[in-house]
C-alpha positions as CSV (number, residue, x, y, z in Angstrom):
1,X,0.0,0.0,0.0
2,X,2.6,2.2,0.7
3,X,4.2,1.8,-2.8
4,X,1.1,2.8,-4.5
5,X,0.6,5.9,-2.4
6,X,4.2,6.7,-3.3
7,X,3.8,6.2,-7.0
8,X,1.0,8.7,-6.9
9,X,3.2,11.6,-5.6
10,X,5.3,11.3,-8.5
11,X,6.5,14.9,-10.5
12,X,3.4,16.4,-12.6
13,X,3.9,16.7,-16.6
14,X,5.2,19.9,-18.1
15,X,3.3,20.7,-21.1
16,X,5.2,22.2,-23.7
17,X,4.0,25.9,-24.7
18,X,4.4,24.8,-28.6
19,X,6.6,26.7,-31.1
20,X,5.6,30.9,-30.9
21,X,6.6,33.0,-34.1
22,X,7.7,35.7,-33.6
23,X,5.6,39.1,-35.2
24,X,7.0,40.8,-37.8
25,X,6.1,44.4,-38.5
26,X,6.2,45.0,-41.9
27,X,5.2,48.5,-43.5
28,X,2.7,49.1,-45.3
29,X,4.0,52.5,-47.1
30,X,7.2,52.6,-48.7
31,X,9.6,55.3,-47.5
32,X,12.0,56.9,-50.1
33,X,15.0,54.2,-49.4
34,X,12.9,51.3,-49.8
35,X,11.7,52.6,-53.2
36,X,15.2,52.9,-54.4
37,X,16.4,49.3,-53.4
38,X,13.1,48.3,-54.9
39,X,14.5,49.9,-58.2
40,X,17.9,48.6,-57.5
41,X,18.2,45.7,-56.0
42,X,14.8,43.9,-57.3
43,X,15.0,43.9,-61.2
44,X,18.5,42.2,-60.7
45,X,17.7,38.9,-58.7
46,X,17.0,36.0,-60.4
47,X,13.7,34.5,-58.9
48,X,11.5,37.3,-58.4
49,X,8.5,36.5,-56.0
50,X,6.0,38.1,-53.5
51,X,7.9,36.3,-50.4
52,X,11.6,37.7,-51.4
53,X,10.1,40.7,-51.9
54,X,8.7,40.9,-48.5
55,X,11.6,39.7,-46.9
56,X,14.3,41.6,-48.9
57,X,12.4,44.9,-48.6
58,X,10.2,44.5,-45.1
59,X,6.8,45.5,-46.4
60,X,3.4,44.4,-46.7
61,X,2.3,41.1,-49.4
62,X,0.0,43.2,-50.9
63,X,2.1,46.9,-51.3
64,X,5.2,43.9,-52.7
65,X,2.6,42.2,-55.1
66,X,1.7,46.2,-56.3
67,X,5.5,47.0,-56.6
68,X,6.1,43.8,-58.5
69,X,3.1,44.7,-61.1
70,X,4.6,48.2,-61.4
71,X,8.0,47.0,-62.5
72,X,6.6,44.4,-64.5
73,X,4.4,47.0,-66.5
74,X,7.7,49.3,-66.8
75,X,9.2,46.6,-68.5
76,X,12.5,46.1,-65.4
77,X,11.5,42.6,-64.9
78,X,9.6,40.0,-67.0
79,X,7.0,37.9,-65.4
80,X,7.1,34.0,-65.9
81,X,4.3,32.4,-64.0
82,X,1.2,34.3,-62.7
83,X,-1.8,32.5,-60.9
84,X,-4.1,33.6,-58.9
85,X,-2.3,32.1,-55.7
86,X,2.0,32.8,-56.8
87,X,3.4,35.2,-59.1
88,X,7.0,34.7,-60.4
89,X,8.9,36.8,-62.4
90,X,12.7,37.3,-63.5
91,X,14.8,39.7,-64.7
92,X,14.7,41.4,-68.1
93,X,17.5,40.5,-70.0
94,X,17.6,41.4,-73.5
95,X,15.4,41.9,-76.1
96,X,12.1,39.5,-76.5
97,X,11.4,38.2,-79.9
């Protein structure tokens, strides 16, 4: 009897709190130097999407998706797949046929 009261008294399980992300704060206006690396830095990468916008730059999905459309219809980069869900475009090199 004693060995069952002890076995009752044993440590209590320690629920994990689960993996936490942490918030990012992107903007959702561009200021002036985040403009210019858009013109600079984006028509020059290879694999041009939404995400590496987001994450190159620090802004909002939606004000990269508008930036990406805007360089598109300027003619700096050259779009390869768009779908409702994933736009990819690349760089403009050249001329097109």
């Amino acid at each position: 009897m004693a060995a069952a009261m002890a076995g009752s008294k044993g440590k209590k399980k320690k629920w994990s709190k689960g993996k936490s992300r942490d918030k990012v704060d992107n903007k959702v206006l561009m200021s002036k130097e985040q403009h210019e690396r858009l013109y600079a830095e984006v028509p020059k990468m290879k694999l041009i999407t939404v995400s590496a916008v987001v994450e190159k730059l620090k802004v909002n999905g939606g004000l990269a998706r508008r930036a990406l459309r805007l360089l598109a219809d300027e003619g700096k980069i050259r779009p390869v797949l768009l779908s409702q869900s994933q736009a990819i475009y690349t760089r403009h090199i050249g001329d097109d046929e």
